[in-house]
C-alpha positions in Angstrom: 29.5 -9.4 -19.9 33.0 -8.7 -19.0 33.6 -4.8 -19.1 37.3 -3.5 -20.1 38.0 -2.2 -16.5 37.0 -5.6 -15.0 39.7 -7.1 -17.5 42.1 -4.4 -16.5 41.8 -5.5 -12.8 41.8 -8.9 -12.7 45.4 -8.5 -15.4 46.6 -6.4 -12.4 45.9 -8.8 -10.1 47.5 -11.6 -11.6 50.4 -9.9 -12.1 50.7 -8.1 -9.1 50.8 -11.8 -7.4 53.8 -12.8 -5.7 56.2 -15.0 -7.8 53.7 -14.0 -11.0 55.9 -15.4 -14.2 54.0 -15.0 -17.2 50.6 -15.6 -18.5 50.3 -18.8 -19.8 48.5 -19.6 -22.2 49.7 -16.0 -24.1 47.4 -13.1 -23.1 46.4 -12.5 -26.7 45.3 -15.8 -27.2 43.2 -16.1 -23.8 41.4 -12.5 -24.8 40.6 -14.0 -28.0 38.4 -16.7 -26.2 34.5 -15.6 -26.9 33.4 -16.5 -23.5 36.4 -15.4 -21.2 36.0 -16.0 -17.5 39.6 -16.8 -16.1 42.8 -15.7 -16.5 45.6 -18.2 -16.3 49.1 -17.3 -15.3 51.9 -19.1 -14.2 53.8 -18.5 -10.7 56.9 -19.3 -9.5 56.6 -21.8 -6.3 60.5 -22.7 -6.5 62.3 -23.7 -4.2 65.7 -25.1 -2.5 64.7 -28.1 -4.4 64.8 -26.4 -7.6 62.6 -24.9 -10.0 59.1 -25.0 -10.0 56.1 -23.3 -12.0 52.4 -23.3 -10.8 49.4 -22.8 -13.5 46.8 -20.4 -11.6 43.4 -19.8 -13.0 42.0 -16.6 -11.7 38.1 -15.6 -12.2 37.2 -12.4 -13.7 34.2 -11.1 -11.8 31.4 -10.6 -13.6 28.3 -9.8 -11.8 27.6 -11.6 -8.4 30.4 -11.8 -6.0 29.9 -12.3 -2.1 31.0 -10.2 0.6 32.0 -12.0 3.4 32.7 -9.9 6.6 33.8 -12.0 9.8 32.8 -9.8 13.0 30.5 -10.3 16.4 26.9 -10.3 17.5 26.4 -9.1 21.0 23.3 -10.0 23.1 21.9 -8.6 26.2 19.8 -10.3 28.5 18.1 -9.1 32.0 17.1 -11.3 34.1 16.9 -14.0 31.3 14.6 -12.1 29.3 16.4 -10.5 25.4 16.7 -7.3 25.3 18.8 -5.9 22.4 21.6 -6.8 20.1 24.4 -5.1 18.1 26.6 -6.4 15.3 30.0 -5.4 15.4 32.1 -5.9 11.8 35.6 -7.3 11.7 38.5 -5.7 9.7 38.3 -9.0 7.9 36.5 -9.5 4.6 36.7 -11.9 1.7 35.2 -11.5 -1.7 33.8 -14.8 -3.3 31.9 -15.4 -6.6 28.8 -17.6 -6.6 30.9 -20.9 -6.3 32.7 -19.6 -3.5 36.5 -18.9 -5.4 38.0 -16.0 -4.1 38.0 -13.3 -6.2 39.4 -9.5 -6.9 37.0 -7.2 -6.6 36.7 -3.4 -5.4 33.7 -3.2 -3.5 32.1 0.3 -2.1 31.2 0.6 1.7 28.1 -0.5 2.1 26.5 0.0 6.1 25.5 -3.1 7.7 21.6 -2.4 8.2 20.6 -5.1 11.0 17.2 -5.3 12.2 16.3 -6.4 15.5 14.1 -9.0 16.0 10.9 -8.3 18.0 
């Protein structure tokens, strides 16, 4: 089920996008869908060439989403043999739903618990 604040965020998104025109179709007739999922908008992708609109479907996130944090794994070895390992996160991190669209979504920190192996 798609909460009001999820539909607030995912309007602010589309229309915080750069070259955002309109939302196409209406708004009102997209929230009147039973089963909404996406928001479509139109954005601007004009050029020198001349004018030019592109139709943008955006998901609404519902439940699942994927956080997706590039970083580093660091190994140490003596004398061949393993001895530990730390993960170090990256500043990067994309947000995904299950069939791997990006989506908006405000995620809280979350610590990355690694074990290490035996």
């Amino acid at each position: 089920m798609i909460t009001l604040k999820k539909l607030q965020e995912a309007m602010l998104f589309a229309q915080n996008q750069e070259g955002f025109k309109e939302f196409n179709p209406p708004l009102e007739e997209q929230l009147a869908q039973p089963n909404l999922t996406r928001l479509t908008y139109l954005k601007d992708v004009s050029s020198g060439f001349g004018k030019a609109f592109q139709r943008v479907s955006t998901k609404i996130s519902t439940n699942t989403v994927k956080k997706i944090t590039s970083g580093f794994v660091v190994q140490t070895f003596v004398d061949g043999i393993f001895i530990e390992q730390e993960f170090i996160a990256g500043d990067e991190v994309d947000v995904e739903d299950e069939d791997g669209n990006p989506v908006y979504s405000h995620l809280p920190y979350h610590p990355f618990d690694m074990v290490q192996p035996n």
